[in-house]
MILO-532877 format. One record per residue (C-alpha): residue number from 1; residue in three letters; x, y, z. Coordinates in Angstrom, 1 decimal. Each point is the difference from the previous one (the first is absolute). Layout:
BEGIN
resi resn u v w
NUM Ala X Y Z .
...
END
This chain:
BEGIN
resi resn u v w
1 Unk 0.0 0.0 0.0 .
2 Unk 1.4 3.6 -1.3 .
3 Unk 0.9 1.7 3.5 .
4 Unk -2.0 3.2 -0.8 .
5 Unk -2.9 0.3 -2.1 .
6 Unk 0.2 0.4 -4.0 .
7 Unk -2.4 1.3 -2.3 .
8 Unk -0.2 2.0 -2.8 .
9 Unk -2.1 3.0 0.3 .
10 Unk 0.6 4.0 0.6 .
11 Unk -1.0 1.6 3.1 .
12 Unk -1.7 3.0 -1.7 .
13 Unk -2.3 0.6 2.7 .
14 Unk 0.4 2.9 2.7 .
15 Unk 0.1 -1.2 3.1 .
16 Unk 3.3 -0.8 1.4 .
17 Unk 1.3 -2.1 2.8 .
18 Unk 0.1 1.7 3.2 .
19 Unk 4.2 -0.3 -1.0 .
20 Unk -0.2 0.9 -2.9 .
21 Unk -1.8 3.3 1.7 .
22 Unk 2.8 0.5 2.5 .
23 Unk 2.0 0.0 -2.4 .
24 Unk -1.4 2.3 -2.3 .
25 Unk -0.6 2.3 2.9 .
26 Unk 4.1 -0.2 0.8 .
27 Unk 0.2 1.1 -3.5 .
28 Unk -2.0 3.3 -0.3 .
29 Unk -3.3 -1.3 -0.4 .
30 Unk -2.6 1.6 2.3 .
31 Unk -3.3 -0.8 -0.8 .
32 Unk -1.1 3.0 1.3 .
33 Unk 2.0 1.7 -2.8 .
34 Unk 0.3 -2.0 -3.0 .
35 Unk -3.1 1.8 -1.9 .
36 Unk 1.8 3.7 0.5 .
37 Unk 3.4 -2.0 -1.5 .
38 Unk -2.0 -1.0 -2.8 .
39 Unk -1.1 3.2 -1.0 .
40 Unk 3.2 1.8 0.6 .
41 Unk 1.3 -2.3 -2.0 .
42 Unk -2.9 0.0 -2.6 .
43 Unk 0.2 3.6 0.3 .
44 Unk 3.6 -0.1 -1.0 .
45 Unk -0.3 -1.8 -2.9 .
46 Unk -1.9 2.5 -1.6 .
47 Unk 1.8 2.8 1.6 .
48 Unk 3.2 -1.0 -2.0 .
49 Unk -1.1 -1.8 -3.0 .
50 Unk 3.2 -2.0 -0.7 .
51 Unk -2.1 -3.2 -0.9 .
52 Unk -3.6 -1.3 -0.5 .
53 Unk -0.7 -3.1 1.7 .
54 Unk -2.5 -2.1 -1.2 .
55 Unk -1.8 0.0 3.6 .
56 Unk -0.2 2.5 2.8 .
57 Unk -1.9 -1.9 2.1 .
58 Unk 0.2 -0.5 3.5 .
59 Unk 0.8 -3.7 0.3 .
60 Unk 2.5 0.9 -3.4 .
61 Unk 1.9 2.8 2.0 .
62 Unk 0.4 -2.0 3.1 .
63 Unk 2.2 -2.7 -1.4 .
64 Unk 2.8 2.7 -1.1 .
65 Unk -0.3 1.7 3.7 .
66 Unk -0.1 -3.4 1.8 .
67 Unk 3.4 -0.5 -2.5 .
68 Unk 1.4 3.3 1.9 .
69 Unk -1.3 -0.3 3.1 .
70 Unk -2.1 3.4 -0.8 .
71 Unk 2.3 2.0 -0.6 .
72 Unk -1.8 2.1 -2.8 .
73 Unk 2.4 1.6 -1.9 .
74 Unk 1.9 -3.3 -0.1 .
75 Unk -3.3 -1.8 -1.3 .
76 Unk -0.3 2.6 -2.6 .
77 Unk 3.5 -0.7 -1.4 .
78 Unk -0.7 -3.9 0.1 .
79 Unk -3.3 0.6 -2.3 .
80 Unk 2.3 1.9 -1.8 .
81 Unk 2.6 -2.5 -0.7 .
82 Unk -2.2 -2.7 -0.3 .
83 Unk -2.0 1.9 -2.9 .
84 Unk 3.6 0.9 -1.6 .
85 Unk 0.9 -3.7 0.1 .
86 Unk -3.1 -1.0 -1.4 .
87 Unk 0.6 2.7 -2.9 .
88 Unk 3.6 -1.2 -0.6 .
89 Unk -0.7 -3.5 -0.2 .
90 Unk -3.6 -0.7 -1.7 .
91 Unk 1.5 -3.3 -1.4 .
92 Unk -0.6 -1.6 3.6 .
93 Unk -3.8 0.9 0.4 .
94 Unk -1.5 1.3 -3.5 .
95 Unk -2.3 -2.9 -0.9 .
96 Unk 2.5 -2.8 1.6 .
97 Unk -2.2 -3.4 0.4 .
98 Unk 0.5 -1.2 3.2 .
99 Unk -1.0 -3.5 -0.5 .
100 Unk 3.0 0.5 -2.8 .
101 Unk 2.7 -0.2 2.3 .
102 Unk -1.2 -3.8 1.2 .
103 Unk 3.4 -1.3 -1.0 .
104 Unk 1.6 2.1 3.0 .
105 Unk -2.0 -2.2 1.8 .
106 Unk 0.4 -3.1 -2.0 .
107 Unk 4.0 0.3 0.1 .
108 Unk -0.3 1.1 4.2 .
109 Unk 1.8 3.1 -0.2 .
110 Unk -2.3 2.7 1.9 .
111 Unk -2.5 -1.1 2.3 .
112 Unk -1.9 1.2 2.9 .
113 Unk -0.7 -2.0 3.2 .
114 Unk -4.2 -0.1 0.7 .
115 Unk 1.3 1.0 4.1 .
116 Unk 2.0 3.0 1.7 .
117 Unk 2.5 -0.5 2.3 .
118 Unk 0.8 0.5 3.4 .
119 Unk -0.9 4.0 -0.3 .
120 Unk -2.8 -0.6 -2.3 .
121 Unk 2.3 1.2 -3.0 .
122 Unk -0.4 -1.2 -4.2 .
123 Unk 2.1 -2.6 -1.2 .
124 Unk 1.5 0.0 -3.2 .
125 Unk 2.6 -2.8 -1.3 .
126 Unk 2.4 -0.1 -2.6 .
127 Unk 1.7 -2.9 -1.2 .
128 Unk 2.1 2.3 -2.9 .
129 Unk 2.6 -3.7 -0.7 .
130 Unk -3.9 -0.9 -1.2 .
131 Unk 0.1 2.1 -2.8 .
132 Unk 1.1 -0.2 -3.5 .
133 Unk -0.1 3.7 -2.0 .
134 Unk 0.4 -2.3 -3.4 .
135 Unk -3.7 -0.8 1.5 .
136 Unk -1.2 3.0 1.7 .
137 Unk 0.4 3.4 -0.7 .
138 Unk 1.5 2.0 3.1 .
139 Unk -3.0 2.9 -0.8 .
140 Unk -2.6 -3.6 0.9 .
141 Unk 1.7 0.1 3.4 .
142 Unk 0.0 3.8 0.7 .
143 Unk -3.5 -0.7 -1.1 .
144 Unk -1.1 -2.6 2.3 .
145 Unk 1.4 2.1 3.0 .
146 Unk -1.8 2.9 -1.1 .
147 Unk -3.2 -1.7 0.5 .
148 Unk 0.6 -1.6 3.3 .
149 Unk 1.3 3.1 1.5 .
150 Unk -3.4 2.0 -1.4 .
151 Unk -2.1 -2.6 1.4 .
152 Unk 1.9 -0.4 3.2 .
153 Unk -0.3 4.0 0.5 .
154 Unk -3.7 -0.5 0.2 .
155 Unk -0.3 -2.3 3.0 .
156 Unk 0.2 2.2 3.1 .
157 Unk 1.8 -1.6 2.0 .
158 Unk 3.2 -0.4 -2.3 .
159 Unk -0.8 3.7 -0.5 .
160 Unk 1.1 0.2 3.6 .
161 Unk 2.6 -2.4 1.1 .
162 Unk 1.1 -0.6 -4.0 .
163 Unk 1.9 -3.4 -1.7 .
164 Unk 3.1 -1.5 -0.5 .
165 Unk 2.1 -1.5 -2.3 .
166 Unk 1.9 -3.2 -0.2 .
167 Unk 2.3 -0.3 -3.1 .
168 Unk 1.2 -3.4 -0.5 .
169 Unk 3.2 -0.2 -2.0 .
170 Unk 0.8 -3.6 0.0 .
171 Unk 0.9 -0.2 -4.0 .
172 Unk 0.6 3.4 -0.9 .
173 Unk 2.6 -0.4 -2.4 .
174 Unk 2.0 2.9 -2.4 .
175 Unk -3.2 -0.6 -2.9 .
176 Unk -1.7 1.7 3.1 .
177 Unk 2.1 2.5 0.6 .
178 Unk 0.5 1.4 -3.3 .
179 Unk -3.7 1.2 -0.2 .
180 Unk 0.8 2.5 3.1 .
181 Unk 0.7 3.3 -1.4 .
182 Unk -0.4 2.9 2.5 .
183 Unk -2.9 1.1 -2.0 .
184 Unk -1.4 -3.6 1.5 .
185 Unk 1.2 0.6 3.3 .
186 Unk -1.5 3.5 0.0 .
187 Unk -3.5 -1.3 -0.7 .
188 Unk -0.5 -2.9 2.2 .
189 Unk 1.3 2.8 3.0 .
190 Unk -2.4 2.2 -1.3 .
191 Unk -2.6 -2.9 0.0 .
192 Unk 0.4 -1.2 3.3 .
193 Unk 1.5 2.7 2.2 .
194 Unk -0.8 3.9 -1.3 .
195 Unk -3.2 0.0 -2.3 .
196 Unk -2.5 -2.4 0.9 .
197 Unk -2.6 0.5 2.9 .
198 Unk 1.6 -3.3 2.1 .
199 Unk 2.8 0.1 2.1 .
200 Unk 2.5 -2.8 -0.2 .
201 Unk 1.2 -0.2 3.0 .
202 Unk 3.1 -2.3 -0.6 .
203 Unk 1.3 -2.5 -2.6 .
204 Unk 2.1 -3.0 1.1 .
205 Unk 2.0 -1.7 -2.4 .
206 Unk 0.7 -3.7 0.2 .
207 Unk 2.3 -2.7 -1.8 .
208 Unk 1.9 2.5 -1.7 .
209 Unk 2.6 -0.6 -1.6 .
210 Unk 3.4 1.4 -1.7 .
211 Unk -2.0 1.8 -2.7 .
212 Unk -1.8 1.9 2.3 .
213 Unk 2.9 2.0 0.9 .
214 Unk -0.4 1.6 -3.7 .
215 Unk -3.7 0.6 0.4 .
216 Unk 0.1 1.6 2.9 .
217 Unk 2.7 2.6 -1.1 .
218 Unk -1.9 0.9 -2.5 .
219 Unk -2.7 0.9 2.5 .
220 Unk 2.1 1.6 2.2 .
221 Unk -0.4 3.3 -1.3 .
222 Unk -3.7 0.4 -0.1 .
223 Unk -0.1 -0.7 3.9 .
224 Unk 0.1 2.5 2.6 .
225 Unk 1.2 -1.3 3.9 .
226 Unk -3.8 -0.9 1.0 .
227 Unk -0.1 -1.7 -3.3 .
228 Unk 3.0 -2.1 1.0 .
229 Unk -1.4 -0.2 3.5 .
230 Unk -3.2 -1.9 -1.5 .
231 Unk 2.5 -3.1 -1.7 .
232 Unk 1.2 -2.9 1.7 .
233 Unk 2.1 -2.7 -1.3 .
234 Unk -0.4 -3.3 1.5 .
235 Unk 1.7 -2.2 -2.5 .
236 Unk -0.5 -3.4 0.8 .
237 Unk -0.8 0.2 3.4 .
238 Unk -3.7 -0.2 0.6 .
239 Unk 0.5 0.5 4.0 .
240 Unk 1.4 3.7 -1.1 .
241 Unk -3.9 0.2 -2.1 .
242 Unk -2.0 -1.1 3.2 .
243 Unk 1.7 3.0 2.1 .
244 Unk -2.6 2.2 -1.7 .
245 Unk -2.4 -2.4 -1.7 .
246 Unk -1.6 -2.7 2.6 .
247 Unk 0.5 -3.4 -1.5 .
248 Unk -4.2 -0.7 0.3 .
249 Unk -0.4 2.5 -2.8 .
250 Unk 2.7 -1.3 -2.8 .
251 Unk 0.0 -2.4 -2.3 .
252 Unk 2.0 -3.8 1.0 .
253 Unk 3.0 1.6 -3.1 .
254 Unk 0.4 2.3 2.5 .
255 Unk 0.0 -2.4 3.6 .
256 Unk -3.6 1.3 0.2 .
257 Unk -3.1 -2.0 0.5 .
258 Unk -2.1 1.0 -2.8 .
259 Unk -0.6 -1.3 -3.4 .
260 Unk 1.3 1.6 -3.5 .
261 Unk -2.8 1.8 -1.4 .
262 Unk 0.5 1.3 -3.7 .
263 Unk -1.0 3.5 -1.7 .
264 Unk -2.9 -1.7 -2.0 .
265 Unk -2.2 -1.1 3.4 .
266 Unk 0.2 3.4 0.4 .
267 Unk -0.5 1.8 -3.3 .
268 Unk -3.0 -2.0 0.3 .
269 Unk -1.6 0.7 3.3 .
270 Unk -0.3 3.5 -2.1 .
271 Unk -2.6 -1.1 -2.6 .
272 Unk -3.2 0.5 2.5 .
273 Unk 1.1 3.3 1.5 .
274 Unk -2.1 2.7 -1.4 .
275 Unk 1.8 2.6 1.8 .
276 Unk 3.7 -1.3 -0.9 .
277 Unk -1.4 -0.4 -3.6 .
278 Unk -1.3 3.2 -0.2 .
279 Unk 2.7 2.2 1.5 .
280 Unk 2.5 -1.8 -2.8 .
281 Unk -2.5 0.9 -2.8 .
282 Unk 0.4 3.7 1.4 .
283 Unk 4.0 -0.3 0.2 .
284 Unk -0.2 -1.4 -3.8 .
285 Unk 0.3 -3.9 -0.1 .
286 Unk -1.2 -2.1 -2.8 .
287 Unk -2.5 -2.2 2.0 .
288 Unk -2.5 -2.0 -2.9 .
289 Unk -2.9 -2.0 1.0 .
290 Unk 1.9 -3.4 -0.6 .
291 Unk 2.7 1.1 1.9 .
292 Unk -2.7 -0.2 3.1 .
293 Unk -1.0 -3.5 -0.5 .
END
């Protein structure tokens, strides 16, 4: 029996767990104030007219102020970025089908566990030795990430304590490495640290191996020190891993207790959400009838 429970759905509703509330609370958010941040924020939007989202609404706005612990003007320059990334890179969004990138799945390269860990944080799992660019474009995995991190900023609770990611290297070889340009490096930062409305709160790296020394230099200089504060490199040893990830909420690859789950389970857990469904119409995505069935 998996020690926690799994399932794949999205908490989209609400309420929160009376945690989840002290935390939230630890972060800025009174509920005796949210609706005047709103409007100052809503307010400011207008005021200064650097972008047009495509919602001003109150559960919209909350996300990017949960993001910044409501600090407005620091919300305002997320929704900024996040509009400016969207601009830059239309090939990620404009009418991608998500049910296209089953092969991500198919070949276990990205996934996303159906339970939080310890603090109630997203999972997200990469298995990069899994994948062969001959196979799969790199844009297909910039792609898929995009998609979990929009539908991952709508649940309220990861709005509030956020996700992490687990990159597992084990067979990243120099085929790999040639594919990471700075230009690479730059956008997968941008994705998961500086422009989306979902804070990863740290990445841990895991069976890495000599090849990873080049990778990560080529990161290097799109990381400030609380960038570099966020990584940690376990290498081999999955006791380093559980330090900061309870073993009851990781998969047995990792000396965890759960089972592997893959991209697809998820991708389809999807098809009967109206509200996911709908919110990725609005941000563009190619979703036809057949794709649903």
């Amino acid at each position: 029996m998996p020690a926690v429970e799994a399932a794949h759905f999205l908490d989209l509703g609400p309420e929160l767990p009376e945690k989840i509330k002290e935390i939230a609370y630890r972060q800025g958010e009174d509920p005796n104030k949210v609706c005047a941040y709103i409007q100052e924020f809503r307010d400011l939007i207008y005021e200064k007219g650097n972008c047009t989202p495509h919602r001003t609404d109150d559960e919209y706005l909350l996300k990017f102020l949960r993001a910044r612990f409501f600090r407005v003007d620091n919300a305002y320059k997320l929704l900024c970025r996040y509009y400016n990334f969207r601009d830059q890179n239309p090939e990620l969004h404009v009418n991608v089908r998500p049910m296209s990138l089953r092969p991500i799945g198919e070949d276990d390269i990205v996934s996303v566990a159906p339970y939080r860990d310890q603090h109630g944080r997203r999972l997200m799992l990469y298995k990069i030795g899994n994948w062969k660019p001959s196979k799969i474009p790199l844009d297909d995995l910039f792609r898929a990430t995009l998609i979990i991190l929009e539908i991952g900023s709508m649940e309220p609770q990861t709005q509030i304590v956020g996700g992490v990611g687990i990159f597992d290297l084990e067979g990243l070889t120099l085929n790999h490495c040639w594919h990471m340009s700075p230009s690479v490096a730059q956008k997968m930062i941008s994705m998961m640290v500086t422009c989306l409305p979902l804070r990863t709160t740290a990445i841990h790296i895991v069976n890495q191996s000599w090849a990873f020394d080049a990778v990560f230099q080529v990161f290097k200089p799109f990381l400030n020190e609380r960038m570099k504060e966020k990584i940690f490199i376990h290498g081999s040893d999955m006791s380093s891993l559980h330090k900061h990830i309870s073993p009851a909420h990781l998969p047995e690859r990792y000396g965890g207790k759960m089972s592997e789950y893959d991209y697809n389970t998820w991708l389809d857990s999807l098809k009967p959400n109206e509200k996911v469904l709908k919110e990725l119409l609005q941000l563009g995505y190619n979703i036809p009838q057949e794709d649903l069935v």
